[in-house]
C-alpha positions as a Markdown table, in Angstrom:
| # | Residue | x | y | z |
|---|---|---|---|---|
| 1 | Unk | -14.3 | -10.3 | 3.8 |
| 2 | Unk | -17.1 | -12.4 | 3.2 |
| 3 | Unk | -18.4 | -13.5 | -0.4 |
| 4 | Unk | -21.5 | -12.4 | -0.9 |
| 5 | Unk | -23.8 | -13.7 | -4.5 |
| 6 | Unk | -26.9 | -13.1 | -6.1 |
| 7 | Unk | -27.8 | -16.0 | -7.4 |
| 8 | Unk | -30.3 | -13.9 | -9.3 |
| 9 | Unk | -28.1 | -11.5 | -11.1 |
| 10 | Unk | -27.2 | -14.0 | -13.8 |
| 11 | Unk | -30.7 | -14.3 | -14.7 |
| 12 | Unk | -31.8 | -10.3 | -14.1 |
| 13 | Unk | -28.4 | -9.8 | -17.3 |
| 14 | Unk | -30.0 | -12.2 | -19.6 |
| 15 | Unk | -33.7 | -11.3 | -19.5 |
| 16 | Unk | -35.4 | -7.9 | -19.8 |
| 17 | Unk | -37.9 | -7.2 | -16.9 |
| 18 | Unk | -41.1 | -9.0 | -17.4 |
| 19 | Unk | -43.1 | -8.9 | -14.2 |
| 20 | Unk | -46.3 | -6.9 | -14.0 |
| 21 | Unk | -47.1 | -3.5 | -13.9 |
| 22 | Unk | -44.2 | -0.8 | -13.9 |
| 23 | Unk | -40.9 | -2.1 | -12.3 |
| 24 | Unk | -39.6 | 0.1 | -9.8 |
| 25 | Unk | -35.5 | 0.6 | -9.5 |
| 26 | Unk | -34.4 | 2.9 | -6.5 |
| 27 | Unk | -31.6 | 5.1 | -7.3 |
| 28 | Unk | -29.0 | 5.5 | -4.3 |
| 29 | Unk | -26.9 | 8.4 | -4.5 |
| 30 | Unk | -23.8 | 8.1 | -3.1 |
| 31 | Unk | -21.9 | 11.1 | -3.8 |
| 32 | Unk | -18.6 | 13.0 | -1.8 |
| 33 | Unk | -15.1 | 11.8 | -0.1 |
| 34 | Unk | -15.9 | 8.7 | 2.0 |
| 35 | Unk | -15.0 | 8.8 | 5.6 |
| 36 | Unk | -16.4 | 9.8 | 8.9 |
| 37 | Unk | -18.6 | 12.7 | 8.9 |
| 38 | Unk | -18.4 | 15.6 | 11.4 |
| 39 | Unk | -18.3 | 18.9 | 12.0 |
| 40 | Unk | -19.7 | 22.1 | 9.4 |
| 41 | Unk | -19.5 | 21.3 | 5.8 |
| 42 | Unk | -18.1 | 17.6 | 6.2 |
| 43 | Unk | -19.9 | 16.5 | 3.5 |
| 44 | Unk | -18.6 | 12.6 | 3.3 |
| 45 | Unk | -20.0 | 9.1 | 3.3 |
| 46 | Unk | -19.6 | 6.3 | 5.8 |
| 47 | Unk | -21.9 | 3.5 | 6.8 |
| 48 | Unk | -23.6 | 4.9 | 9.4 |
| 49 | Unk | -23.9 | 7.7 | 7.0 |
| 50 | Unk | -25.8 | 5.7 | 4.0 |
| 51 | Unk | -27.2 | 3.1 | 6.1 |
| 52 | Unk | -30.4 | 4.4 | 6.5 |
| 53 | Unk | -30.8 | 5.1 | 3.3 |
| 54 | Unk | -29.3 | 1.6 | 2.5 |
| 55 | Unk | -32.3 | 0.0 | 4.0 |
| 56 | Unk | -35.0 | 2.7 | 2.4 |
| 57 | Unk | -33.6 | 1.6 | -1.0 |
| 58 | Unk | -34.1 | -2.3 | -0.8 |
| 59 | Unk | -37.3 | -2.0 | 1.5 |
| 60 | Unk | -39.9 | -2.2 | -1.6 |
| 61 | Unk | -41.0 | -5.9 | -1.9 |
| 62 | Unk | -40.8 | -5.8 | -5.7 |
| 63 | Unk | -38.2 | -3.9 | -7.5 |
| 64 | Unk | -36.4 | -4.9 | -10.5 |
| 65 | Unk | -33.1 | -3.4 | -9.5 |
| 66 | Unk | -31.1 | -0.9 | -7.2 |
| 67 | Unk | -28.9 | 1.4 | -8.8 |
| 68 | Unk | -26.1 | 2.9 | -7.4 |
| 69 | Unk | -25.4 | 7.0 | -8.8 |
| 70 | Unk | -21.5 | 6.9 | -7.7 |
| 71 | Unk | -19.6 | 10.0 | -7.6 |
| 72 | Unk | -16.7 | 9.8 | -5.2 |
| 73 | Unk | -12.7 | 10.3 | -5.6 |
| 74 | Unk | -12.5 | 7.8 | -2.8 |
| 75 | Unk | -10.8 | 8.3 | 1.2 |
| 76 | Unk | -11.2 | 5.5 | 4.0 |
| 77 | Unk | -10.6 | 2.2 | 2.9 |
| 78 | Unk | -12.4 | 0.6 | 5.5 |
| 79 | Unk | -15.5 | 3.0 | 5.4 |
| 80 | Unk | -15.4 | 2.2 | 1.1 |
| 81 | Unk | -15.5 | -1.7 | 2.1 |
| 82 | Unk | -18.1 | -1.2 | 4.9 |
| 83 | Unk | -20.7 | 0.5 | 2.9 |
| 84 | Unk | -19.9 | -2.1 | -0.2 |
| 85 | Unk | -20.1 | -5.2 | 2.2 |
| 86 | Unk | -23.8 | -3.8 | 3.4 |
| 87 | Unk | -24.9 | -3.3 | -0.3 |
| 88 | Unk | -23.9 | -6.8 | -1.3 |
| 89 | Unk | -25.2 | -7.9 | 1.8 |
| 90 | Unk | -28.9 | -6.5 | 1.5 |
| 91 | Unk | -28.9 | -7.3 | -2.3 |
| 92 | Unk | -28.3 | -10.9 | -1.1 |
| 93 | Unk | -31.0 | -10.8 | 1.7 |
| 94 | Unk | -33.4 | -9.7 | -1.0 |
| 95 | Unk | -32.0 | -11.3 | -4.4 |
| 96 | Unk | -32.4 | -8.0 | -6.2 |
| 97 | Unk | -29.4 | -7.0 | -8.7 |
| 98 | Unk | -27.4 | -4.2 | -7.9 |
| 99 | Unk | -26.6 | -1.9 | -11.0 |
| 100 | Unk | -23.6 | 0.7 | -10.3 |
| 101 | Unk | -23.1 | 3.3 | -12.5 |
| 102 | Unk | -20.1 | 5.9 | -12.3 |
| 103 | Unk | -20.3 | 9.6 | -13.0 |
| 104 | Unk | -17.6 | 12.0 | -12.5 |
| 105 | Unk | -15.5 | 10.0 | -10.5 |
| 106 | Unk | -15.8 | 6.8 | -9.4 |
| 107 | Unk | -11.7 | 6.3 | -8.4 |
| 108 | Unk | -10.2 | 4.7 | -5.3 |
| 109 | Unk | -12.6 | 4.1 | -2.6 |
| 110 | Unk | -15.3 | 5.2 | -4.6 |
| 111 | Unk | -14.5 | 2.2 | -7.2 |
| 112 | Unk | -15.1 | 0.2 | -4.4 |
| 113 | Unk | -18.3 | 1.2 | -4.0 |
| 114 | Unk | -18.9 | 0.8 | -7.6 |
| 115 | Unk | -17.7 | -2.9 | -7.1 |
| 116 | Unk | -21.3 | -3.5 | -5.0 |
| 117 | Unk | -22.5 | -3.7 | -8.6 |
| 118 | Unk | -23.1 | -6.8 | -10.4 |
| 119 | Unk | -22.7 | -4.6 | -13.3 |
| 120 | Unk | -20.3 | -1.6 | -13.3 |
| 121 | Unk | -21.3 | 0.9 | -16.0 |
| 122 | Unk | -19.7 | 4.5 | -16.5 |
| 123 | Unk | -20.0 | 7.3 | -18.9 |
| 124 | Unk | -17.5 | 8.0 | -21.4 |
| 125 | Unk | -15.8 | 10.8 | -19.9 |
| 126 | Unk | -16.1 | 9.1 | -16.3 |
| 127 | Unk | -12.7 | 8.6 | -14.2 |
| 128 | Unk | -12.2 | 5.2 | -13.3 |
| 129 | Unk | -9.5 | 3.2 | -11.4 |
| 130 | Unk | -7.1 | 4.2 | -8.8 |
| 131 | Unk | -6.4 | 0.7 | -7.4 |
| 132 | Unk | -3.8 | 2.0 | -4.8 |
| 133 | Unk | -2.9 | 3.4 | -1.6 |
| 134 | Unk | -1.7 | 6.5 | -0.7 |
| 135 | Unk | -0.5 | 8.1 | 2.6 |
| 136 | Unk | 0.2 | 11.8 | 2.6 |
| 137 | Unk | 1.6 | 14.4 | 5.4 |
| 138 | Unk | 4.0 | 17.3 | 6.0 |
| 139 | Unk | 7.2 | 18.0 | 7.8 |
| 140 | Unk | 7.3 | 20.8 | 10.1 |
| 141 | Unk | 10.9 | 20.3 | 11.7 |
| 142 | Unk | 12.6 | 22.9 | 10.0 |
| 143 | Unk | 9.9 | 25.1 | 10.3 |
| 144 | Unk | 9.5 | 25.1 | 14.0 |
| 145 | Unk | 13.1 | 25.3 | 14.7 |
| 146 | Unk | 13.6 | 28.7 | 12.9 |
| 147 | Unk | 10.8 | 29.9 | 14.8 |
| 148 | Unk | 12.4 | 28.9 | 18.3 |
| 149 | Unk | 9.5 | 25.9 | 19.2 |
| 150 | Unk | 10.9 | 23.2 | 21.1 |
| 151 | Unk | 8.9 | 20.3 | 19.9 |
| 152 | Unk | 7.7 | 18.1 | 23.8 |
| 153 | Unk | 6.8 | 14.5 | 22.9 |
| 154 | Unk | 6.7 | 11.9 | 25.9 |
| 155 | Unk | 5.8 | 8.5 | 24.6 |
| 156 | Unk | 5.0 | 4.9 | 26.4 |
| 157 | Unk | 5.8 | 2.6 | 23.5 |
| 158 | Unk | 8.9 | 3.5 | 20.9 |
| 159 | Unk | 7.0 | 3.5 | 18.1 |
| 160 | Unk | 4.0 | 6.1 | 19.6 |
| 161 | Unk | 5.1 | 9.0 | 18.0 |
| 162 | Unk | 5.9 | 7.1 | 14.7 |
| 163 | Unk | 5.8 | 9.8 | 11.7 |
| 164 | Unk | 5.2 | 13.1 | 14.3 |
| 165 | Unk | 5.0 | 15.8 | 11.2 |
| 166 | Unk | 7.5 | 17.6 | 14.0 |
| 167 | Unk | 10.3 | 15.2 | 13.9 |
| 168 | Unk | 12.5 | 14.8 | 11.3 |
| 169 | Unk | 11.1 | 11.5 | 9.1 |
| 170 | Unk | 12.8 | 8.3 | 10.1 |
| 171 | Unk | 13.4 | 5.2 | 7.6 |
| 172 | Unk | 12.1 | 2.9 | 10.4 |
| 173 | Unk | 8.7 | 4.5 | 10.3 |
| 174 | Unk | 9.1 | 5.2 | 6.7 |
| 175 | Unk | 9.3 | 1.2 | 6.0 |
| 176 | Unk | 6.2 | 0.4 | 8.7 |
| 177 | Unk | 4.6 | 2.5 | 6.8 |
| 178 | Unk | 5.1 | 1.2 | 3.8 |
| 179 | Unk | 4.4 | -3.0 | 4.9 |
| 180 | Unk | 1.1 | -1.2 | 6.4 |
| 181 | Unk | 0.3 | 0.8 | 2.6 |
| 182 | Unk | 1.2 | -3.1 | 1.1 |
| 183 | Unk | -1.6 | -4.8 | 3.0 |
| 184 | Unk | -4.1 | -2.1 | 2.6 |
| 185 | Unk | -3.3 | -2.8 | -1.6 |
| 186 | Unk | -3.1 | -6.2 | -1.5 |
| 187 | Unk | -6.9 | -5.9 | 0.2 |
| 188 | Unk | -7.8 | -3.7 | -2.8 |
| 189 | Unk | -6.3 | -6.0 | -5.4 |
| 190 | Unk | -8.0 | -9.4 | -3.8 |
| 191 | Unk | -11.3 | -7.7 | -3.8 |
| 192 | Unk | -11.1 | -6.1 | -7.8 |
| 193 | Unk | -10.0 | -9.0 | -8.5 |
| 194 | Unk | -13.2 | -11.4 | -6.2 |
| 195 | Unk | -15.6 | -9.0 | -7.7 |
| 196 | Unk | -14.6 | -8.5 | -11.4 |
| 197 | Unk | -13.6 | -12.3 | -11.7 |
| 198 | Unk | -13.0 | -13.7 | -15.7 |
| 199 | Unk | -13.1 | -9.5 | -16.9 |
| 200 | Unk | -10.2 | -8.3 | -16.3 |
| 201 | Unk | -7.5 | -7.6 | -19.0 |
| 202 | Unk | -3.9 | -8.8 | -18.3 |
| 203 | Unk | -2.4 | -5.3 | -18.0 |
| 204 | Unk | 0.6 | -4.7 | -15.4 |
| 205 | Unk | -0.8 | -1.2 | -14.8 |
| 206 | Unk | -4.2 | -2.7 | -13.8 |
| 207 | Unk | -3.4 | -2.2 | -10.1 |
| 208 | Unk | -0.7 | 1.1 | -10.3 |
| 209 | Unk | -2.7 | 3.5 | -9.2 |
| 210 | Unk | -3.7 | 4.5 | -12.6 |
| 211 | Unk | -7.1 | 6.3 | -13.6 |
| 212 | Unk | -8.9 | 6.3 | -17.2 |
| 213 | Unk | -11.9 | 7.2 | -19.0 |
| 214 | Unk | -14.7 | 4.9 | -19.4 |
| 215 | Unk | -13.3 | 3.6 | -22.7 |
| 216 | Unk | -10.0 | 2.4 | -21.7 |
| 217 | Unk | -11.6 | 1.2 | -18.0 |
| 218 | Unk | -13.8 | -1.1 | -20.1 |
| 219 | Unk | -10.4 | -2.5 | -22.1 |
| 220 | Unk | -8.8 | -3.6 | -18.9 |
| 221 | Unk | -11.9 | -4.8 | -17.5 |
| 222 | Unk | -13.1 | -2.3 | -14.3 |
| 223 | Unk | -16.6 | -2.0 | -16.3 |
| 224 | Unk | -19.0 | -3.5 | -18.4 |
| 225 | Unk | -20.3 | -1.2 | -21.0 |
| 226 | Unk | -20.1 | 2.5 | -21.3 |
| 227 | Unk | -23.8 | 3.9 | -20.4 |
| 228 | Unk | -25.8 | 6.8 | -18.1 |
| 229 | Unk | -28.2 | 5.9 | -15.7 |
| 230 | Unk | -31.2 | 7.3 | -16.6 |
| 231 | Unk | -31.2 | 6.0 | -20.4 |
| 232 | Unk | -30.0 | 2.5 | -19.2 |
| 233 | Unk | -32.7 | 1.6 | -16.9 |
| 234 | Unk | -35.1 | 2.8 | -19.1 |
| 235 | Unk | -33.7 | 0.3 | -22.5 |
| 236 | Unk | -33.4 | -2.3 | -19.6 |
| 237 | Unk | -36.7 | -2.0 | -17.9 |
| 238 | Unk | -39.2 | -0.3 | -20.3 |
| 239 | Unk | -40.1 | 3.4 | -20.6 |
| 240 | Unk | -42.4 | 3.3 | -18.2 |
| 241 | Unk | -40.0 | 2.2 | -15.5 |
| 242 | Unk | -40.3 | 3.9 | -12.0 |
| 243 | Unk | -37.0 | 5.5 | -11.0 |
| 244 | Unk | -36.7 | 6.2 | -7.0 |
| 245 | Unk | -33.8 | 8.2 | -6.1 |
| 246 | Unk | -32.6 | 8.1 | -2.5 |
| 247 | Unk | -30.0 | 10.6 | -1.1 |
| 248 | Unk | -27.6 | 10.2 | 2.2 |
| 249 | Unk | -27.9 | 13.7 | 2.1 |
| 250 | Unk | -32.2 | 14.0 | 1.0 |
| 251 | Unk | -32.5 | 15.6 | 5.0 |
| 252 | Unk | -30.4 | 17.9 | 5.1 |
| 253 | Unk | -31.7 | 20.7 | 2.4 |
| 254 | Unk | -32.1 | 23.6 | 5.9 |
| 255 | Unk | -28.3 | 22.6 | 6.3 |
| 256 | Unk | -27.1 | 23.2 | 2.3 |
| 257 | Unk | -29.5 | 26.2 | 2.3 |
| 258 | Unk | -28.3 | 27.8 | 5.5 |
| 259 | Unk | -24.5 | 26.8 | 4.0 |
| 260 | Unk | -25.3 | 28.6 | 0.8 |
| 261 | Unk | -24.4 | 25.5 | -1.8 |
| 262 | Unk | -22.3 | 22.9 | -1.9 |
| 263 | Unk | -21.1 | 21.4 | 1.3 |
| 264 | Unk | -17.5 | 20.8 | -0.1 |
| 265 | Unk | -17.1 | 24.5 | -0.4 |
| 266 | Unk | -18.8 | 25.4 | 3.0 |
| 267 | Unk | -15.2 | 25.7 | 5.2 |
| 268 | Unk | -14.3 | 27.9 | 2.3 |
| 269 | Unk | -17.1 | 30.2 | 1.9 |
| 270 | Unk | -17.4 | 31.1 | 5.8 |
| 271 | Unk | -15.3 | 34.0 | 7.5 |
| 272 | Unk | -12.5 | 32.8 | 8.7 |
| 273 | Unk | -12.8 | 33.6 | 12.5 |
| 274 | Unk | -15.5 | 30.9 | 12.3 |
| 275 | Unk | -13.6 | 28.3 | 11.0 |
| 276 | Unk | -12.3 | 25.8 | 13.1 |
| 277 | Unk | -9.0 | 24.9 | 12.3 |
| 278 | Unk | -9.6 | 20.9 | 12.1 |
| 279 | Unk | -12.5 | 21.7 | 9.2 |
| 280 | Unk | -10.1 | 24.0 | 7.4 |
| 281 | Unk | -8.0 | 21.5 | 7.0 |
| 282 | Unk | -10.1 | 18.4 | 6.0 |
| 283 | Unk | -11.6 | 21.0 | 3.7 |
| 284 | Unk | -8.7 | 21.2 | 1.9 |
| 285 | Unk | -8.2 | 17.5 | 1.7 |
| 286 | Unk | -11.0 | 16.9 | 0.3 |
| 287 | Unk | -10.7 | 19.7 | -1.9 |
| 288 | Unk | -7.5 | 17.8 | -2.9 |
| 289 | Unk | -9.0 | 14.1 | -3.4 |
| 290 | Unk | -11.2 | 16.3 | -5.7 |
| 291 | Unk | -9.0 | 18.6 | -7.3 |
| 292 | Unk | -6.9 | 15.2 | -8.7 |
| 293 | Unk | -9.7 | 14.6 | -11.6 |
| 294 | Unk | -9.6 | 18.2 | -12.3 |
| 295 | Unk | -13.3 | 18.8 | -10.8 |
């Protein structure tokens, strides 16, 4: 991945805001499971989700700062990286400092996110961390054979039907699995580790997997200083700062009325006859991702 610096951030942690008139921050809220959206009450991020609002947020030609409102438990690795490369890639482009704040959850992907920030900050009760990988599934072998299924796979390539939920699980795919989940957290270790560079504690459970509260996330290093958006931008900028919040989601109020609340909950709250089986389930697995932090 390509380095991107601010060669303005340095100065922008030093000095309090001193241009004229009231400095502007824009607020981007970036809120749900990352991944590809589709389909009723997939609620998630991706880049060509937040891009939009990516460019909304850094259009003004004088802001002081673009915050980032992160609430995520995390999902795609590659859509996590993809929306952080574009952040640090139009904070570049416009040598504004990015300011990431965590909320609920900022855990997995969605500490990715937070590491767009040249400053990470997070509540006290935020959860923060997650540096791993994690592949999940089921086996349905046993299952279909006392029903009388005869599982019908027909492959081009040995390795095509490599962990088929079907079959039983086979070591071989079991260990390719594994060098794949290796890579993926080696990724996610070189980039905590190109982002938070000279902050991080020596801790072997830095990169375990492990979660914690904003205290002990500061110890080891994951972010700067425990503080909440709102009250932060107004010690750094001035009371009379202007705050601009921009939503992925700021469109779609017909959607989350018509939906009846929150779109996590949408797959759950409709009968069932009109749930498609494919939402049902990535309901639930975002319901899980969520359900991990207890929210």
């Amino acid at each position: 991945m390509a380095k991107f610096t601010n060669p303005l951030a340095a100065l922008w942690r030093a000095l309090p805001f001193t241009g004229p008139g009231a400095p502007l921050v824009t607020v981007i809220d970036l809120a749900g499971v990352i991944g590809e959206a589709g389909g009723p009450g997939r609620k998630a991020l991706s880049l060509k989700k937040v891009e939009k609002t990516l460019d909304e947020a850094f259009k003004p030609g004088k802001l002081a700062a673009v915050a980032l409102a992160i609430n995520s438990p995390g999902g795609s690795p590659v859509q996590s990286r993809l929306i952080m490369s574009a952040i640090r890639r139009h904070a570049a482009e416009k040598d504004v400092p990015v300011l990431a704040f965590i909320e609920d959850v900022g855990a997995s992907g969605g500490y990715i996110l937070a590491l767009a920030g040249d400053e990470i900050y997070a509540d006290e009760s935020s959860i923060v961390g997650s540096i791993g990988v994690i592949a999940g599934g089921f086996g349905f072998h046993d299952a279909i054979g006392r029903l009388g299924v005869e599982r019908r796979v027909h492959t081009a390539g040995e390795n095509k039907s490599m962990l088929d939920p079907f079959q039983p699980e086979d070591p071989e795919d079991v260990k390719r699995l594994e060098i794949i989940l290796d890579e993926l957290h080696a990724q996610f270790k070189a980039l905590v580790r190109e982002r938070r560079t000279g902050k991080l504690a020596d801790d072997e459970e830095l990169f375990s997997g492990a979660v914690w509260t904003g205290p002990a996330a500061k110890q080891r290093g994951l972010i700067d200083e425990i503080a909440q958006l709102d009250d932060f931008l107004r010690d750094r900028f001035g009371k009379d700062v202007k705050v601009k919040r921009i939503s992925p989601d700021s469109g779609s109020l017909l959607k989350k009325l018509l939906s009846g609340g929150d779109a996590r909950a949408v797959a759950f709250e409709q009968p069932l006859s009109l749930v498609d089986t494919d939402d049902f389930i990535a309901a639930a697995e975002r319901r899980a991702l969520w359900a991990r932090y207890g929210l």
